[in-house]
N, C-alpha and C positions, 0 to 999 in steps of 0.2 A: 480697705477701711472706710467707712461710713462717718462725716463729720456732718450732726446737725442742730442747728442756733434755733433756737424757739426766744422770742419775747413776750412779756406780761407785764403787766401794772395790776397791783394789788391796793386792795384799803387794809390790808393786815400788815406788822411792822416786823419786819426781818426777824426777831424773836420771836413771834407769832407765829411765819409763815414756819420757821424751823422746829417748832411744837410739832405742827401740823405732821413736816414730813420725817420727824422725827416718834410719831407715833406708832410703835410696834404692837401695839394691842389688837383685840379682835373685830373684825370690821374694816380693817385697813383699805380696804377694798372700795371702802365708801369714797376713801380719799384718793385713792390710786387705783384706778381700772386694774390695771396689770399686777398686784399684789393678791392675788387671791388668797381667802386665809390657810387652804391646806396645803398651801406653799412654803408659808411664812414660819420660817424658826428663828428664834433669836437662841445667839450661838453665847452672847455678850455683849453687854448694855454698860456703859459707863455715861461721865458725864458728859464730855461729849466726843465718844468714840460708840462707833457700835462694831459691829459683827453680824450678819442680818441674810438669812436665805428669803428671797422672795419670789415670785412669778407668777406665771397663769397660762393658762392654755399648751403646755405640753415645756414652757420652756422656763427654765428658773437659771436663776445666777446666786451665787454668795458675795455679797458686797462688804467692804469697810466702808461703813458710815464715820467724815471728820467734819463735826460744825464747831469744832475751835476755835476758828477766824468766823465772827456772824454774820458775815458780809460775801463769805466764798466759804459752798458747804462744795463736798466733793465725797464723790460716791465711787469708788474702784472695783471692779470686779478683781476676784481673786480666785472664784470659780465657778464653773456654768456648765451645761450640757451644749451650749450654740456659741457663747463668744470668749473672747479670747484675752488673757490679762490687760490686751491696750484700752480695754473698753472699761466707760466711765461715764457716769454724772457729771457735771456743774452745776451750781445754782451759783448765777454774782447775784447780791441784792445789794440794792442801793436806795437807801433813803431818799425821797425828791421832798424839795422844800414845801411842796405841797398836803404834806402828810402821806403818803400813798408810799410805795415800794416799790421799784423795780426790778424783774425778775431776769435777767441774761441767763439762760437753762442750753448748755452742749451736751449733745449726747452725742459719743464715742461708739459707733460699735464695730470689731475687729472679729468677724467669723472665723471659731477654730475650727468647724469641720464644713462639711457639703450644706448642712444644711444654717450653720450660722452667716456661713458666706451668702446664702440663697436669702436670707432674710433682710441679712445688711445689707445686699440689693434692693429688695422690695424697700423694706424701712428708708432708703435714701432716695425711693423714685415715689409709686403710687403708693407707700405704707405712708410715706408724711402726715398725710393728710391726718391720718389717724392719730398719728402721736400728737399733732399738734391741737387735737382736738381734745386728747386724752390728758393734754398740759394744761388747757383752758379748764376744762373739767373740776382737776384736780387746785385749780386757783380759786377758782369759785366755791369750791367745798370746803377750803380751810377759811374762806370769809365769810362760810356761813356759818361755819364752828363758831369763831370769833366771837361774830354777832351776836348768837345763842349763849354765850358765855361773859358772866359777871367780868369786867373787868380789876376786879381784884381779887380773881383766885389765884395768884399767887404761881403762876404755873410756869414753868423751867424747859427749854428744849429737852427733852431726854424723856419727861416726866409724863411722854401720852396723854398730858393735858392741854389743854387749850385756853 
């Protein structure tokens, strides 16, 4: 099993950053490299529970989306073709007195076959790099949504707005 801790500091406010990653709509991709849209089904969208197939490049998982607690969202695989039920999201965010957001993001991954295993290797040695490139990425995109976006439309985690 593969345990790996990414950090971020945001100017988007924990309800914002979880608009962002709570966006199932089309494009997803903009905000998450690894989301590609022919991947992407929503199986069930509540308020704040999802249901959510996502992926790219040959590998996808079914995750339960819970941002019930706004401060600790958590992403659980339930099913994939590479990893295996331990594997999982974190997001902690933490309000800093400064206005800004702190991001604590673990990601879990638990290869069920040859080739998830093969990957949880790379992803916990020379892949890092990538994901943690792929997490800065996806920070920066939801603070430019933000930005672009009236602050008083009104918009809800769940709701694919921003």
């Amino acid at each position: 099993m593969t345990t790996i801790t990414l950090h971020a500091t945001t100017s988007a406010t924990p309800e914002q950053f979880i608009a962002g990653l709570t966006d199932f709509g089309p494009g997803r991709a903009e905000l998450f490299g690894y989301s590609a849209d022919e991947y992407l089904e929503v199986h069930e969208l509540g308020s704040d529970q999802a249901d959510i197939t996502e992926g790219s490049g040959g590998v996808w998982e079914r995750l339960h989306y819970n941002w019930s607690n706004r401060s600790h969202v958590i992403l659980t695989t339930t099913d994939s073709n590479a990893w295996g039920r331990n594997s999982s999201h974190t997001y902690h965010l933490t309000e800093v007195p400064d206005g800004t957001t702190r991001i604590d993001y673990v990601v879990i991954r638990e290869g069920k076959n040859l080739r998830g295993r093969i990957l949880a290797v790379v992803l916990g040695s020379i892949g890092k790099s990538a994901l943690v490139k792929a997490f800065h990425n996806s920070v920066k995109a939801i603070e430019s949504r933000v930005e672009a976006t009236p602050s008083d439309s009104g918009s809800q985690p769940g709701d694919g707005l921003i």
